[in-house]
C-alpha positions as CSV (number, residue, x, y, z in Angstrom):
1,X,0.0,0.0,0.0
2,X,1.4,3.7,-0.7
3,X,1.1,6.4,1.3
4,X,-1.5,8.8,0.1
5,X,-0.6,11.8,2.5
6,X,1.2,14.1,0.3
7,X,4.8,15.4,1.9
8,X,3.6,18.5,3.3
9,X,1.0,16.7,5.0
10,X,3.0,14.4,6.7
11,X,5.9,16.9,7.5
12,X,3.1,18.6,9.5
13,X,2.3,15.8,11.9
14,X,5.7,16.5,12.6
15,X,6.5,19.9,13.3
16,X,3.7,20.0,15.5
17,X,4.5,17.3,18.3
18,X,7.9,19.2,17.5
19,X,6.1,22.5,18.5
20,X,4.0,20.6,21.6
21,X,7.4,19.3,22.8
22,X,9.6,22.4,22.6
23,X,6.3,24.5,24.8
24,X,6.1,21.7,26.8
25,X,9.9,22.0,27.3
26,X,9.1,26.0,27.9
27,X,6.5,25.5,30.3
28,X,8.5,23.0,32.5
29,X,11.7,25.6,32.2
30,X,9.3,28.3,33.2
31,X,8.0,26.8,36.5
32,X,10.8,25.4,37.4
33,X,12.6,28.8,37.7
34,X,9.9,29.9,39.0
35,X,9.5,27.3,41.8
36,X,13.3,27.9,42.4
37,X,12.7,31.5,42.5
38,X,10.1,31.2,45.0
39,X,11.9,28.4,47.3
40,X,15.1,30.7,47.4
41,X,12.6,33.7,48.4
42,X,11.0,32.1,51.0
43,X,14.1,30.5,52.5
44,X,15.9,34.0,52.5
45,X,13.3,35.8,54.4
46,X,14.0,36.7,58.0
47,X,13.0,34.3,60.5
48,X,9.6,34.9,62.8
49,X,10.4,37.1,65.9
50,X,10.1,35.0,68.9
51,X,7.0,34.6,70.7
52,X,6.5,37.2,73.7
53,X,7.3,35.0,77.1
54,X,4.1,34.8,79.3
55,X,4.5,35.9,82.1
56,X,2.0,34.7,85.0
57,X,-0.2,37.1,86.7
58,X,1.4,38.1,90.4
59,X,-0.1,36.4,93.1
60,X,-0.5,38.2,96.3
61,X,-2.0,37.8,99.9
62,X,-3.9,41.1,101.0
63,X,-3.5,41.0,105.1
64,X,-5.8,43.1,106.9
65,X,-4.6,46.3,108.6
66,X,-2.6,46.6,111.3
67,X,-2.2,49.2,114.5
68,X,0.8,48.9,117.2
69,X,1.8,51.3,119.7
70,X,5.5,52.1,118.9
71,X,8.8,52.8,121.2
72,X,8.8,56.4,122.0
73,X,9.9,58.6,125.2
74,X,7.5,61.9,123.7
75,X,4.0,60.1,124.7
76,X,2.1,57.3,123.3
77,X,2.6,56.9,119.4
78,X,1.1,54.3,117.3
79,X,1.6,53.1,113.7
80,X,-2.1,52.0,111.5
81,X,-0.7,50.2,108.2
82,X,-2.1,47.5,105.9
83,X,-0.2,45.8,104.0
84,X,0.1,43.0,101.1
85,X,2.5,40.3,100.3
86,X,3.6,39.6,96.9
87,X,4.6,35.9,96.2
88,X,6.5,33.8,94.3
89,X,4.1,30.6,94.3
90,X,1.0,29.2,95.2
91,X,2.5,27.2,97.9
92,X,3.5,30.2,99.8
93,X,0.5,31.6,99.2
94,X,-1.6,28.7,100.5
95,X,0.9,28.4,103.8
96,X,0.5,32.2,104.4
97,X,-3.1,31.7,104.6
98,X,-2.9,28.5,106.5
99,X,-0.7,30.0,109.2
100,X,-2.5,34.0,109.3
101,X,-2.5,34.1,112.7
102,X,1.5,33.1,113.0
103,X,2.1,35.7,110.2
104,X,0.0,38.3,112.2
105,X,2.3,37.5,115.2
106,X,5.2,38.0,113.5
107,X,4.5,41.5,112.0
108,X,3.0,42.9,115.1
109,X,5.7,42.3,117.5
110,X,8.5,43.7,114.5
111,X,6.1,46.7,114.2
112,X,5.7,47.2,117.9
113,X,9.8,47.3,118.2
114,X,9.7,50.3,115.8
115,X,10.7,53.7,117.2
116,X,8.6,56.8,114.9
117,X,11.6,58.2,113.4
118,X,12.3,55.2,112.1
119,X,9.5,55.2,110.2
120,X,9.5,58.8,109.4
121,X,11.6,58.6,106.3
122,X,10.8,56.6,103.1
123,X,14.5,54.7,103.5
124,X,13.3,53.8,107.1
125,X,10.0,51.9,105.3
126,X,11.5,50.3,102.6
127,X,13.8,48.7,105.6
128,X,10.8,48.0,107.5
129,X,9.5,45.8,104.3
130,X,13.1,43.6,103.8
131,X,12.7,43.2,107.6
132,X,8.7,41.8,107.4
133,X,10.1,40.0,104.5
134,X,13.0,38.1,106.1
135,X,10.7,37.6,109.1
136,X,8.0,36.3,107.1
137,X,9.9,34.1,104.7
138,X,11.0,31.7,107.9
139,X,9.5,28.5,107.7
140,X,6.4,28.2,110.4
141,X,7.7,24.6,111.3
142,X,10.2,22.3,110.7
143,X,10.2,20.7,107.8
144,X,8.0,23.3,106.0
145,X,10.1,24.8,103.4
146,X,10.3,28.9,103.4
147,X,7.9,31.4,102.1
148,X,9.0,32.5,99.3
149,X,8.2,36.6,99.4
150,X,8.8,38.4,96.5
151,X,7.9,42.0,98.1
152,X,6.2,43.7,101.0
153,X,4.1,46.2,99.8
154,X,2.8,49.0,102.2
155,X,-0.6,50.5,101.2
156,X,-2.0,51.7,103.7
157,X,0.9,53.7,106.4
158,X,0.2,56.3,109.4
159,X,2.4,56.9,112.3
160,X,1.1,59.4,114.7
């Protein structure tokens, strides 16, 4: 049998799965650079800024307010204060509370030791608190590890 397709006819079959294979081979080039492009953009950019740390909420143990006679040789002086403690932990939190009236003790007879001009300036308070703290972080019994007292914080303060 002879081939009836006349020369330019069959040349054309040609040329175009010549033509399909060279924009095929186009197309692949092109998204290829592309995806290269693209993987070296994203690999250059600058890395996310770490997270913000949380930071947990402060726990603190409000104590109700407080009035001693102080030490003085002009008459009878008293200090009225209220205070809170600001703590590390829930365990010191929930021994605090378990032990009020040991912490109560504790700050009343250091208060009661205090002379008025001792009290009188703001260096004189902010000694007053590091000594309520170091009282106060003391273990209550043995065994019982310390209360671990991040501040003393005065707000409430009247010596007269």
């Amino acid at each position: 049998m002879a081939n009836t397709l006349s020369p330019s006819q069959a040349g054309g079959n040609t040329n175009k799965r010549g033509r399909l294979l060279l924009i095929g081979a186009v197309l692949v080039a092109v998204l290829g650079a592309g995806g290269f492009f693209l993987g070296s953009l994203l690999s250059n950019r600058q890395p996310a800024a770490p997270a913000a740390p949380v930071i947990p909420p402060p726990i603190f143990v409000p104590l109700d307010a407080f009035t001693v006679n102080l030490k003085s040789e002009d008459g009878e002086r008293f200090l009225h204060t209220a205070m809170s403690l600001k703590v590390a932990d829930e365990d010191s939190r929930t021994r605090l509370t378990a032990y009020l009236p040991e912490v109560r003790s504790r700050i009343l007879l250091l208060l009661s030791a205090k002379r008025p001009e001792e009290l009188a300036t703001v260096e004189g308070k902010r000694q007053l608190a590091q000594e309520l703290q170091r009282a106060l972080t003391e273990p209550f019994t043995k065994g019982l590890p310390p209360q671990k007292i991040v501040d003393v914080l005065f707000t409430s303060f009247v010596v007269q």
